[in-house]
N, C-alpha and C positions, 0 to 999 in steps of 0.2 A: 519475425516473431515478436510478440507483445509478452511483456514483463510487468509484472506488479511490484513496483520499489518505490523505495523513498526520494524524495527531492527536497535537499535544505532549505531552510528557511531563519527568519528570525537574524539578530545581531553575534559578532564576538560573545563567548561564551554561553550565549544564551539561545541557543537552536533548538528550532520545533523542524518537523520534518511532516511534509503531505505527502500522502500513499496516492500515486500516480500510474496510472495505464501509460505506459509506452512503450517504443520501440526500441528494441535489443541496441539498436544501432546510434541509438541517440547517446549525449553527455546525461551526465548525472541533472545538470542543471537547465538541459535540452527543452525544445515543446511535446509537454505531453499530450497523449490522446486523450485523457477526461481526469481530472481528478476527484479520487476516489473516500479520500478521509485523509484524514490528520491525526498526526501521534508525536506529544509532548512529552517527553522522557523527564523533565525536566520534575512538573508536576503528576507524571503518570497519568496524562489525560488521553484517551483517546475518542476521535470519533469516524464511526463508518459509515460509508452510505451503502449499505449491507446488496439490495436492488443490482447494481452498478457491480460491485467486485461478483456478486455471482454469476451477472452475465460476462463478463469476462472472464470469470475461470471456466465455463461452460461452452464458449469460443477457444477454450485452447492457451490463455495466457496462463503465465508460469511466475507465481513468487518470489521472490527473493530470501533469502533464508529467514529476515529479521520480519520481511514481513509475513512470512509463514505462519513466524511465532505471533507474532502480535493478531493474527484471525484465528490462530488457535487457543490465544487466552479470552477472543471474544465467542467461544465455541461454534464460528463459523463450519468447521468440519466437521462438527458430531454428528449433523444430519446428515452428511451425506455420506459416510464408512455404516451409516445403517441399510 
């Protein structure tokens, strides 16, 4: 099963995190299957390669809670609950 979650990045205190395709079975900081955007908490930046996560959630992959929320504040979902 493939998963859409985060993977650390960046130094001590200072973590950015890229939203990653991979597998259930892998480490957090495992190989992933395609990386999908990036999200800076830090500065509140994010960026999606919008293309990419829809065909993977369109195959079956499954969010992670944080990154649920993070494609639902970039209103990824709205189109598709219509």
């Amino acid at each position: 099963m493939v998963k859409l979650r985060l993977k650390r990045c960046g130094r001590k205190q200072r973590a950015i995190y890229r939203i990653v395709a991979i597998d259930v079975r892998s480490r957090r900081e495992g190989r992933d299957l395609r990386k999908v955007g990036f999200y800076d908490p830090i500065q509140n930046q994010t960026y999606l390669n919008v293309p990419a996560i829809r065909y993977f959630l369109e195959k079956g992959a499954q969010p992670t809670g944080t990154v649920h929320d993070i494609l639902r504040k970039a209103e990824l979902f709205k189109e598709r609950t219509s």
